[in-house]
Backbone as ProteinMPNN parsed JSONL, in Angstrom:
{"seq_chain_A": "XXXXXXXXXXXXXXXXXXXXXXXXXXXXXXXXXXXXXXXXXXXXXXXXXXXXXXXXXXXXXXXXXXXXXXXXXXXXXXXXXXXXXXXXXXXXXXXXXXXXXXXXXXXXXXXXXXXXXXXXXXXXXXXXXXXXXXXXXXXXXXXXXXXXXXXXXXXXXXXXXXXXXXXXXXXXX", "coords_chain_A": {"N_chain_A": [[0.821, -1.196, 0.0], [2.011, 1.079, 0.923], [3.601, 1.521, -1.137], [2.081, 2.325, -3.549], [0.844, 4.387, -3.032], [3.101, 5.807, -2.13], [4.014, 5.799, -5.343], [1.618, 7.001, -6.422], [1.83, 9.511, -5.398], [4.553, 10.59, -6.635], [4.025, 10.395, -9.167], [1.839, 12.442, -9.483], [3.345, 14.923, -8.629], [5.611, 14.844, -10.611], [4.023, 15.365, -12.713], [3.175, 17.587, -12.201], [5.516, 19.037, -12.392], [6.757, 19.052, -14.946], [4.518, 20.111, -16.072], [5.593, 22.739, -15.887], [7.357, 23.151, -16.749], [9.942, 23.957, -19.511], [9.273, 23.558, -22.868], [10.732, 21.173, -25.908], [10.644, 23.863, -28.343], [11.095, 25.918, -27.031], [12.409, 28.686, -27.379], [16.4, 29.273, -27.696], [19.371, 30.596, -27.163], [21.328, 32.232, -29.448], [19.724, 32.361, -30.922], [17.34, 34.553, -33.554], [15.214, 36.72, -31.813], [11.934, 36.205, -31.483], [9.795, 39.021, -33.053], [7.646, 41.379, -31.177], [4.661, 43.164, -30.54], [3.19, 44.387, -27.955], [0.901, 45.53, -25.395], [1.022, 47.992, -22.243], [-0.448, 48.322, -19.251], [-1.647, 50.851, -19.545], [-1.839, 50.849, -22.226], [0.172, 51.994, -23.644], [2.093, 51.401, -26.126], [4.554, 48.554, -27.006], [7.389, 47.833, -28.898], [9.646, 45.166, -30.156], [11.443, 45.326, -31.199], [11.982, 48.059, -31.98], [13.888, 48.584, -29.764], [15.965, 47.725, -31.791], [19.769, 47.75, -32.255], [19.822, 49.351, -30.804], [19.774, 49.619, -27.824], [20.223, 46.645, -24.859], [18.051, 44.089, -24.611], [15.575, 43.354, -21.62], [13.935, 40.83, -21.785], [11.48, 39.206, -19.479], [9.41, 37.035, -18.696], [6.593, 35.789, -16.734], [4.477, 34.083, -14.247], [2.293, 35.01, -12.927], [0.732, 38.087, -12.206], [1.263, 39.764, -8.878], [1.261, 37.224, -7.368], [3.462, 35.858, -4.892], [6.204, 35.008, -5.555], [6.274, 36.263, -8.146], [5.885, 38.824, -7.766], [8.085, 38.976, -5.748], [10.003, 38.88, -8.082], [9.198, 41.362, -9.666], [8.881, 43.202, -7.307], [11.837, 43.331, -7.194], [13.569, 44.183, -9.255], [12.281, 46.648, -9.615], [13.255, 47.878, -7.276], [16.016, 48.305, -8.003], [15.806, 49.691, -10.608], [16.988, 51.76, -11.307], [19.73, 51.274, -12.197], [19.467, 49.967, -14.396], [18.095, 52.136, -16.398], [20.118, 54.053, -16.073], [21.805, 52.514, -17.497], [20.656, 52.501, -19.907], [19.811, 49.913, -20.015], [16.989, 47.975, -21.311], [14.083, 46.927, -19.556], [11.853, 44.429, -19.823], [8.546, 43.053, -18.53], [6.632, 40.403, -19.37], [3.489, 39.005, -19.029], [0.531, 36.359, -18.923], [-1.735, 37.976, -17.916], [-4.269, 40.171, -17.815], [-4.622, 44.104, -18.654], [-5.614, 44.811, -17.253], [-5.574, 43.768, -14.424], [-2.489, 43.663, -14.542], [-2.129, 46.447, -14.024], [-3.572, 47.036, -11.677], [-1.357, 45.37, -10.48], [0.704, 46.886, -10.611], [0.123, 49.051, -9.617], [0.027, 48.266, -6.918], [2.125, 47.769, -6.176], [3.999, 49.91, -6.782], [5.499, 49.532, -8.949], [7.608, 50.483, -11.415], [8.578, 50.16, -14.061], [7.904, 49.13, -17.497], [5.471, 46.653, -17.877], [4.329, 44.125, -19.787], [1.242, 42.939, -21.544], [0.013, 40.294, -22.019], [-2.179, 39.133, -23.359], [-3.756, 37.567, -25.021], [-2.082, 35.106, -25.635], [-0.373, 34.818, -27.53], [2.743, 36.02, -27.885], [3.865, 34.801, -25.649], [3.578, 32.06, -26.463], [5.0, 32.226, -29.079], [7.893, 32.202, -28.077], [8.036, 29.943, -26.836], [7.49, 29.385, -23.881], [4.803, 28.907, -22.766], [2.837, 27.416, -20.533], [1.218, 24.274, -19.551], [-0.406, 25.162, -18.025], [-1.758, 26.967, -18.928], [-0.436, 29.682, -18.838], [2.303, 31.989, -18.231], [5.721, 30.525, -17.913], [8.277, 30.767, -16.106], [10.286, 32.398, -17.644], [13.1, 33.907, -18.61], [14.757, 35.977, -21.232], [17.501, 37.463, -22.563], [18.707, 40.093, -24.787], [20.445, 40.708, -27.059], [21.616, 43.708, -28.897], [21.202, 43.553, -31.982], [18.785, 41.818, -31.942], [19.104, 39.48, -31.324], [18.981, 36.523, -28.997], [20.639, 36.321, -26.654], [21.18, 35.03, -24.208], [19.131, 32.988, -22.475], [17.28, 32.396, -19.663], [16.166, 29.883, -17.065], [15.936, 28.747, -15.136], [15.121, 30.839, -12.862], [16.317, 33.184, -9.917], [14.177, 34.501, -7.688], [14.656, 36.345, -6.059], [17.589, 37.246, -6.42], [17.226, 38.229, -9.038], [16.925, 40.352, -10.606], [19.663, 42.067, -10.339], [20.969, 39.553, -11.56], [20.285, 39.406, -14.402], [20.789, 42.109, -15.193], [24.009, 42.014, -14.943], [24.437, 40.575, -16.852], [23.279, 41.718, -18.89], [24.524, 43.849, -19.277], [27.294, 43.718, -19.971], [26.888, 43.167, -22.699], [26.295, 45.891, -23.803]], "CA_chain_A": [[0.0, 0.0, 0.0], [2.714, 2.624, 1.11], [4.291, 1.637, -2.452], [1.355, 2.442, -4.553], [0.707, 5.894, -2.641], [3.844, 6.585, -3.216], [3.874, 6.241, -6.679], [0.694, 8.062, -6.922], [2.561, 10.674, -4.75], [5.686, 10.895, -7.798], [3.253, 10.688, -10.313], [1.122, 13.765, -9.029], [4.878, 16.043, -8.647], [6.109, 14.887, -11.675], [3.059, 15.598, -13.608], [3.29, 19.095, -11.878], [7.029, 19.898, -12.668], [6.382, 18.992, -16.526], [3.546, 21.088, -16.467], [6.208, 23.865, -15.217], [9.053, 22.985, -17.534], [10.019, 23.929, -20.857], [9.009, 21.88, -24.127], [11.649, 21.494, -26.825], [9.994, 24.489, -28.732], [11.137, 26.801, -26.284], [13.802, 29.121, -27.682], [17.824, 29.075, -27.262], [20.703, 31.381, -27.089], [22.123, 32.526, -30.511], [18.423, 32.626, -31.848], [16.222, 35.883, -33.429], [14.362, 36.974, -30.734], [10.717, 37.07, -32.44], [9.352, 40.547, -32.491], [6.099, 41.714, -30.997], [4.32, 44.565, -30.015], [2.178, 44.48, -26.644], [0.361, 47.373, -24.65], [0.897, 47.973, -21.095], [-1.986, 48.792, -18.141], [-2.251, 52.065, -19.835], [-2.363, 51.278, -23.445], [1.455, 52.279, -24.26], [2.737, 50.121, -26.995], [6.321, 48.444, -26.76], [7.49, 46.924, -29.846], [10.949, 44.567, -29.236], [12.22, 45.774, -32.766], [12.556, 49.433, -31.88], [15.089, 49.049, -29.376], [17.268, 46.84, -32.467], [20.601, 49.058, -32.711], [20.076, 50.619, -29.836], [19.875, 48.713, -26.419], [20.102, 45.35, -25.1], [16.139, 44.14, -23.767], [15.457, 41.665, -20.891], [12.258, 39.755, -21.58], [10.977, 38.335, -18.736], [8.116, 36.172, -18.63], [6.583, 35.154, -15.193], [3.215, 33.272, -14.409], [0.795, 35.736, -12.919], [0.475, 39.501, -11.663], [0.433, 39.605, -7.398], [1.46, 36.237, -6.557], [4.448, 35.869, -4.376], [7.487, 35.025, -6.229], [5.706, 36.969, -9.553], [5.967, 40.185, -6.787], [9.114, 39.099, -5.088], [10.433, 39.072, -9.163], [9.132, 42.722, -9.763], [10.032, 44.021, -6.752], [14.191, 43.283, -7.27], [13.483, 45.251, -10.644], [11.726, 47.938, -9.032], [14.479, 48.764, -6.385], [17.462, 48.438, -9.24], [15.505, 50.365, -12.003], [18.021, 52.988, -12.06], [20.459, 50.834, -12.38], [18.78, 49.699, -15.913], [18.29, 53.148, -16.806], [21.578, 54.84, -16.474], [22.831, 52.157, -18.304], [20.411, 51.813, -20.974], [18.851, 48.805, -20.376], [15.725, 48.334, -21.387], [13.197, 45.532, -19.169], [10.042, 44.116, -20.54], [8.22, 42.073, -17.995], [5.451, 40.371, -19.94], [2.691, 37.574, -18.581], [-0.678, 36.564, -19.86], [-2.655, 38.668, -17.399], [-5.227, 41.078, -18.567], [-4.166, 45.202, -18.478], [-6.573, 45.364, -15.94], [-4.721, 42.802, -13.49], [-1.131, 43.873, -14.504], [-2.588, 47.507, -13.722], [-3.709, 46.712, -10.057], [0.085, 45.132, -9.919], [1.634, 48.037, -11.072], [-0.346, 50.107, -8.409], [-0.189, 48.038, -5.136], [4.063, 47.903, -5.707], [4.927, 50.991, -7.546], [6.252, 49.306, -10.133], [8.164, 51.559, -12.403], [9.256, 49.346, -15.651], [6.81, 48.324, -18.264], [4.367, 45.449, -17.128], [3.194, 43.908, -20.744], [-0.119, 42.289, -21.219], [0.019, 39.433, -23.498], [-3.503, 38.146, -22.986], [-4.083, 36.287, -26.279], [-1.183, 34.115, -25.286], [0.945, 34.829, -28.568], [4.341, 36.147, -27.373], [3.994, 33.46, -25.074], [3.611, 30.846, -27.462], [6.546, 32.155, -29.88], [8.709, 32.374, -27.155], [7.707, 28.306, -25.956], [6.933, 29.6, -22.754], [3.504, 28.735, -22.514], [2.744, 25.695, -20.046], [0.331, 23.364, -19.399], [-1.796, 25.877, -17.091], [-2.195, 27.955, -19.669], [0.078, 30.832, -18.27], [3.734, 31.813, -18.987], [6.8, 29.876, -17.326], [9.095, 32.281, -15.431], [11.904, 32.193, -18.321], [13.821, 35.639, -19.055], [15.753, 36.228, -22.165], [18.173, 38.769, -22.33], [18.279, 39.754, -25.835], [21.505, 41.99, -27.377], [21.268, 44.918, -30.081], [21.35, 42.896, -33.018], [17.785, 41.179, -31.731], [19.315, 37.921, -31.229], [19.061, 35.635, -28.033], [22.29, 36.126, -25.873], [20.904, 34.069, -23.035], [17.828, 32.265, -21.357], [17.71, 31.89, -18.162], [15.373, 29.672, -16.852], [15.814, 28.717, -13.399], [15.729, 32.09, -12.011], [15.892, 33.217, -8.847], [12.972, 35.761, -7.921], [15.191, 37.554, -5.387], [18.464, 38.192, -6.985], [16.792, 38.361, -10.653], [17.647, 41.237, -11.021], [20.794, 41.591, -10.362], [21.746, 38.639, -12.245], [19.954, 40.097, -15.19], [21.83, 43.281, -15.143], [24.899, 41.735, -15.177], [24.532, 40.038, -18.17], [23.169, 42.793, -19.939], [25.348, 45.395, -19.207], [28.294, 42.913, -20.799], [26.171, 43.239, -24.481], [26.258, 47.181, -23.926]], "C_chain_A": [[0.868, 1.265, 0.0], [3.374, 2.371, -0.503], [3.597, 2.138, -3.257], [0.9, 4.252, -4.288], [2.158, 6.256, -2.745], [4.403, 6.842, -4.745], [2.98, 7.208, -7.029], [1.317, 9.59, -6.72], [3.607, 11.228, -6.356], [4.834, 11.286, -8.872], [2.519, 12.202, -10.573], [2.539, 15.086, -9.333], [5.17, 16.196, -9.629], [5.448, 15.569, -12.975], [3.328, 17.395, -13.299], [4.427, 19.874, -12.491], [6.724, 20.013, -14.136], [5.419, 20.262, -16.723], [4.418, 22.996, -16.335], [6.986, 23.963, -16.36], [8.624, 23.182, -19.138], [9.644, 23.42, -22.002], [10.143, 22.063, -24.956], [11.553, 23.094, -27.632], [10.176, 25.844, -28.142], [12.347, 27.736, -27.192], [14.841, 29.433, -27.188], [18.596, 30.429, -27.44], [20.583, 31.373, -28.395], [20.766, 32.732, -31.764], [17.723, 33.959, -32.677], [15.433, 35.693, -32.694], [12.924, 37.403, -31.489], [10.07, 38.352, -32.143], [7.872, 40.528, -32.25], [6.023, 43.233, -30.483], [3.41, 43.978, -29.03], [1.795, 45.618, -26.173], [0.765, 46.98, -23.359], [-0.77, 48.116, -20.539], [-2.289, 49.969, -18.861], [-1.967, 52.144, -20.986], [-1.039, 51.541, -24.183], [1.718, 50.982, -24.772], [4.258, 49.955, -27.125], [6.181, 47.342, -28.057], [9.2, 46.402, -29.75], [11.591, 45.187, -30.367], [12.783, 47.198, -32.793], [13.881, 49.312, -30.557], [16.305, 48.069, -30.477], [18.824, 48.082, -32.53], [20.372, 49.659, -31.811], [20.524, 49.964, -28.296], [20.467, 47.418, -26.171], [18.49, 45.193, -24.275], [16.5, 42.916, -22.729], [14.478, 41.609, -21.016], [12.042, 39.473, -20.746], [9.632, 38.1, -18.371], [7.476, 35.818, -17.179], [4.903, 34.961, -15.33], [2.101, 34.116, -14.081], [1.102, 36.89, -11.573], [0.287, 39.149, -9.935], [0.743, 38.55, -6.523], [2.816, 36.558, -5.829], [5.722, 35.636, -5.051], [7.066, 36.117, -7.262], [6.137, 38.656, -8.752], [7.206, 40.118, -6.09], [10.092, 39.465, -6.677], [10.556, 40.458, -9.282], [9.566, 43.653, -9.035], [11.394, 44.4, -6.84], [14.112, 44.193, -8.381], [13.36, 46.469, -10.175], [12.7, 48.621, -8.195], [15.696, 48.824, -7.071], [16.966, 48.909, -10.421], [16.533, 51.021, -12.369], [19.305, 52.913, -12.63], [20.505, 50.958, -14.264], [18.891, 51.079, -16.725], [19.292, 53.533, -16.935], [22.431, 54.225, -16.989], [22.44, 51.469, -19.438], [19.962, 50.336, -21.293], [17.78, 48.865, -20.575], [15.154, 46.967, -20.775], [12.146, 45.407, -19.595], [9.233, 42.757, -19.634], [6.607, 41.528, -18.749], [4.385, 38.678, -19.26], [1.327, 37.77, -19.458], [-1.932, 37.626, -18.997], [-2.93, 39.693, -17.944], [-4.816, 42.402, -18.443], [-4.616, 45.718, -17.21], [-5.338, 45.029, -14.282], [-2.948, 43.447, -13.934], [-1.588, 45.39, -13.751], [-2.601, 47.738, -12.339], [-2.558, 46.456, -9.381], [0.676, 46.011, -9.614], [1.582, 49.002, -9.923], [0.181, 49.976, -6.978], [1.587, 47.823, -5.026], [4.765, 48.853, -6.026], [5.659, 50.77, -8.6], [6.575, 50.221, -10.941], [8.737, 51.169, -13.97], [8.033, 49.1, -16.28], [6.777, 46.513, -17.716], [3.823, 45.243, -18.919], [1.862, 43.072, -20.426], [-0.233, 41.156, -22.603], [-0.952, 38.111, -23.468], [-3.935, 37.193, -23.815], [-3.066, 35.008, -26.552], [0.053, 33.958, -26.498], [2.241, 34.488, -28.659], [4.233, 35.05, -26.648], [4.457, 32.1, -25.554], [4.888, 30.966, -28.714], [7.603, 32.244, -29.138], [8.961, 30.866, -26.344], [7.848, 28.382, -24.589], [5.84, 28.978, -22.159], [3.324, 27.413, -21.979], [1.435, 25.449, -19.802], [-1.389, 24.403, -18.99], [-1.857, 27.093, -17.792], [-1.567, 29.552, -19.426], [2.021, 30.387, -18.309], [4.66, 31.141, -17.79], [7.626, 30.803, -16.926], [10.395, 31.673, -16.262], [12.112, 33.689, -18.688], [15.105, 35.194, -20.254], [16.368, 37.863, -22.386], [18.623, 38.946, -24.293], [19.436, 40.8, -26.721], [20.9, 42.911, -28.476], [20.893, 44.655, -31.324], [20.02, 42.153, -32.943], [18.308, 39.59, -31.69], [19.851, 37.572, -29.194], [20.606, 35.827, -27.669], [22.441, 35.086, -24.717], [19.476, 33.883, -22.842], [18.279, 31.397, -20.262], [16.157, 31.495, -17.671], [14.979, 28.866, -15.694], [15.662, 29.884, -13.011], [14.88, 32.325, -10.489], [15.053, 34.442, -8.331], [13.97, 36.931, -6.965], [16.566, 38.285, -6.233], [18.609, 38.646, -8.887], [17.161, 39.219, -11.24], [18.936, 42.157, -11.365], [22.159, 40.856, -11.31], [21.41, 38.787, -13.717], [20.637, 41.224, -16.075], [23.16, 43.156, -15.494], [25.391, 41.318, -16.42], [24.141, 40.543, -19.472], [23.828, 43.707, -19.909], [26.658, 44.836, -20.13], [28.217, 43.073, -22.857], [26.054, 44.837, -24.507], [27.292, 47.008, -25.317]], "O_chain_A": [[0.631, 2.268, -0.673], [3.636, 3.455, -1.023], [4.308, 2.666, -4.112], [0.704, 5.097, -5.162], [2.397, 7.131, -3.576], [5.035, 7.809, -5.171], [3.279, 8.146, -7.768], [1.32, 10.527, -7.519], [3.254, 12.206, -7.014], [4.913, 12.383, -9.425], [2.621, 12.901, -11.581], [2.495, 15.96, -10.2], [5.193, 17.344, -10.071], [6.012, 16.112, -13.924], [3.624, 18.223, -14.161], [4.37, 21.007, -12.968], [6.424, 21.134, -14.546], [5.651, 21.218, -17.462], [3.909, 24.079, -16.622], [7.189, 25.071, -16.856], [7.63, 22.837, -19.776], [9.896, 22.222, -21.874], [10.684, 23.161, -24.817], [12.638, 23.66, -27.497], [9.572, 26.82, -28.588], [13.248, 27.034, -27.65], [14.693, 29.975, -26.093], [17.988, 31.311, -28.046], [19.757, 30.564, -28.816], [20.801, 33.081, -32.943], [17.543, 34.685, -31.7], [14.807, 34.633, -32.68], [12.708, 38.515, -31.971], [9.84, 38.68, -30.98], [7.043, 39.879, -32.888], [6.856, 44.084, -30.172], [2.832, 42.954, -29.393], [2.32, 46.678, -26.512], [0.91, 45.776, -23.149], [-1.843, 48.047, -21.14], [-3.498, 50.189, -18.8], [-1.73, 53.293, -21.359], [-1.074, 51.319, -25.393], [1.647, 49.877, -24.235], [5.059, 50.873, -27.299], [5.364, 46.441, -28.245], [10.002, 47.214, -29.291], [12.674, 45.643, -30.001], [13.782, 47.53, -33.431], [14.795, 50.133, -30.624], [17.395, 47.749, -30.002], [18.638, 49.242, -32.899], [20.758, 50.826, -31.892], [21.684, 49.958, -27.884], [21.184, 46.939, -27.049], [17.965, 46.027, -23.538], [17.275, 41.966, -22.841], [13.789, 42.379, -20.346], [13.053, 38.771, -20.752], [8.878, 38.899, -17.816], [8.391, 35.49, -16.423], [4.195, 35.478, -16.194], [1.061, 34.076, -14.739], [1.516, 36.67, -10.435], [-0.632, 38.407, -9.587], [0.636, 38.625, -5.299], [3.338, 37.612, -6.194], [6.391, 36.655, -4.879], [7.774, 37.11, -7.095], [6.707, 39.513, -9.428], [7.596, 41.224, -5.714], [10.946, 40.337, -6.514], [11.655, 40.984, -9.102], [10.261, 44.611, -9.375], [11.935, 45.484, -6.62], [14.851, 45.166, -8.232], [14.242, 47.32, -10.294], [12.965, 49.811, -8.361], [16.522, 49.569, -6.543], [17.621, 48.603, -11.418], [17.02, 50.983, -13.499], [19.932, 53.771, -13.252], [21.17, 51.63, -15.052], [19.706, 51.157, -17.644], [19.694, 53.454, -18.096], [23.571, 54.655, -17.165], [22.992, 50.522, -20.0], [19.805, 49.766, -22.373], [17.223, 49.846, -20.082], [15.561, 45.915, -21.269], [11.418, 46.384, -19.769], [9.332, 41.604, -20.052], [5.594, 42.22, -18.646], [4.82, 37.53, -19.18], [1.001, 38.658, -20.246], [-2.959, 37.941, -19.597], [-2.073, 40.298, -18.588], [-4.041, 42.143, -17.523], [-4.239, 46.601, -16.439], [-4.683, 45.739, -13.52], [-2.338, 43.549, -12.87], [-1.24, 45.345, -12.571], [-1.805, 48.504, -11.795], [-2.328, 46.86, -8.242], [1.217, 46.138, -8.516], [2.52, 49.591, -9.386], [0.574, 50.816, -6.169], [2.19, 47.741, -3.955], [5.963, 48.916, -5.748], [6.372, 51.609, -9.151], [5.628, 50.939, -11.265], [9.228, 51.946, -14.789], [7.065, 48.847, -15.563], [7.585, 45.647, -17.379], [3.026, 46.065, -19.371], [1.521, 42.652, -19.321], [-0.501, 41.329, -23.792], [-0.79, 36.892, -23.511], [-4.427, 36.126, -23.449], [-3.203, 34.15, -27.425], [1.06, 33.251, -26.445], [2.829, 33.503, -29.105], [4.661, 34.082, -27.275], [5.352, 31.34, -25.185], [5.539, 30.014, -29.144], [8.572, 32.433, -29.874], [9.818, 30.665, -25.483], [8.355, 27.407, -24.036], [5.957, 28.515, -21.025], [3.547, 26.399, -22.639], [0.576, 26.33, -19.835], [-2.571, 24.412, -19.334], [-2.002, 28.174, -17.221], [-2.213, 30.523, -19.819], [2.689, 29.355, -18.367], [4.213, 31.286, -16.652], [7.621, 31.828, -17.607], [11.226, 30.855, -15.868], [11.211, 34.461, -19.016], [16.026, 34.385, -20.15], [15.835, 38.973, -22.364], [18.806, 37.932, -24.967], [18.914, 41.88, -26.994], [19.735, 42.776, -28.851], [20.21, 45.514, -31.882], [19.846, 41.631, -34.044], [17.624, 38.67, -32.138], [20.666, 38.132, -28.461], [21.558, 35.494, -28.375], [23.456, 34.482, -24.371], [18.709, 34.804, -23.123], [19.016, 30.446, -20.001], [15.187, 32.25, -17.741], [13.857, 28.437, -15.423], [16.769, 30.052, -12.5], [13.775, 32.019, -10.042], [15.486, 35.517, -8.745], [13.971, 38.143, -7.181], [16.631, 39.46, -6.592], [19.496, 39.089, -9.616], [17.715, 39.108, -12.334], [19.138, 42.79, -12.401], [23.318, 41.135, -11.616], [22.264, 38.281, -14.446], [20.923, 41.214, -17.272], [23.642, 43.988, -16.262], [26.468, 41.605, -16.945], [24.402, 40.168, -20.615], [23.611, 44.566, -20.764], [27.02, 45.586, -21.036], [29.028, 43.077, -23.783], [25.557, 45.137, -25.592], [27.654, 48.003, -25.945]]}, "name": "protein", "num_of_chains": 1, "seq": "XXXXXXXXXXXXXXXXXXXXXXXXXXXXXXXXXXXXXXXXXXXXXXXXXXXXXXXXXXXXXXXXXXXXXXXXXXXXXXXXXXXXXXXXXXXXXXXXXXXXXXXXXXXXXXXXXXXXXXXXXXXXXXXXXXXXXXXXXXXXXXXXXXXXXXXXXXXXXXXXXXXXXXXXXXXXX"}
């Protein structure tokens, strides 16, 4: 009996992590970064193509507006913006939540970086983000001048995300 509950037990986790994890489909390092345009909470449109030749971008993807890591993520951004700024980075945090819901985020932390809204699940889906539960996978691509993939990082850690972000974009300056 304890053998069969714990299989069920593995089975249940495993099924969970998959549902978390990458699919082949996902995109790599050395790739074109596909371009999109998204709106924020207030309608401003960011298209990834206008910073080509100019910046380097961090993408980052994360599962949903408010939750705890998703807010421990934004926050580390939020207190090292200026960092980003005075050195020309540009961040793009994008999930599938609605303008409304990123909006409310934006409010109750002060967030100061663009929040996209990529409700029709698109970017998501060219990006092979998109898991099981229908909502994006916390992967960040850092993305150089040239629009091509310099890194994905897809363990990341919600506290020093930023940080470790930064670092690796400031290198592609």
């Amino acid at each position: 009996m304890k053998i069969i509950f714990s299989i069920i037990i593995l089975g249940f986790f495993s099924n969970i992590l998959n549902a978390f994890s990458l699919g082949s489909d996902s995109l790599k390092a050395n790739q074109e970064a596909p371009d999109f345009t998204l709106e924020d909470a207030f309608g401003n449109k960011y298209q990834l193509s206008s910073y080509r030749d100019k910046t380097p971008v961090v993408v980052y993807f994360y599962p949903k507006a408010s939750t705890p890591g998703c807010t421990k993520q934004a926050c580390s951004i939020r207190d090292e913006w200026s960092k980003f700024e005075e050195n020309n980075i540009q961040v793009l945090g994008i999930s599938v939540d609605s303008k409304e819901e990123i909006g409310k985020f934006i409010e109750l932390y002060s967030l100061n970086f663009p929040l996209l809204s990529d409700s029709d699940k698109s970017v998501s889906k060219a990006y092979g983000v998109l898991n099981k539960f229908g909502v994006s996978s916390r992967v960040t691509f850092i993305i150089n001048k040239n629009g091509v993939i310099a890194e994905v990082i897809d363990k990341v850690n919600v506290t020093t995300h930023a940080s470790d972000v930064f670092d690796i974009a400031l290198k592609l300056k």
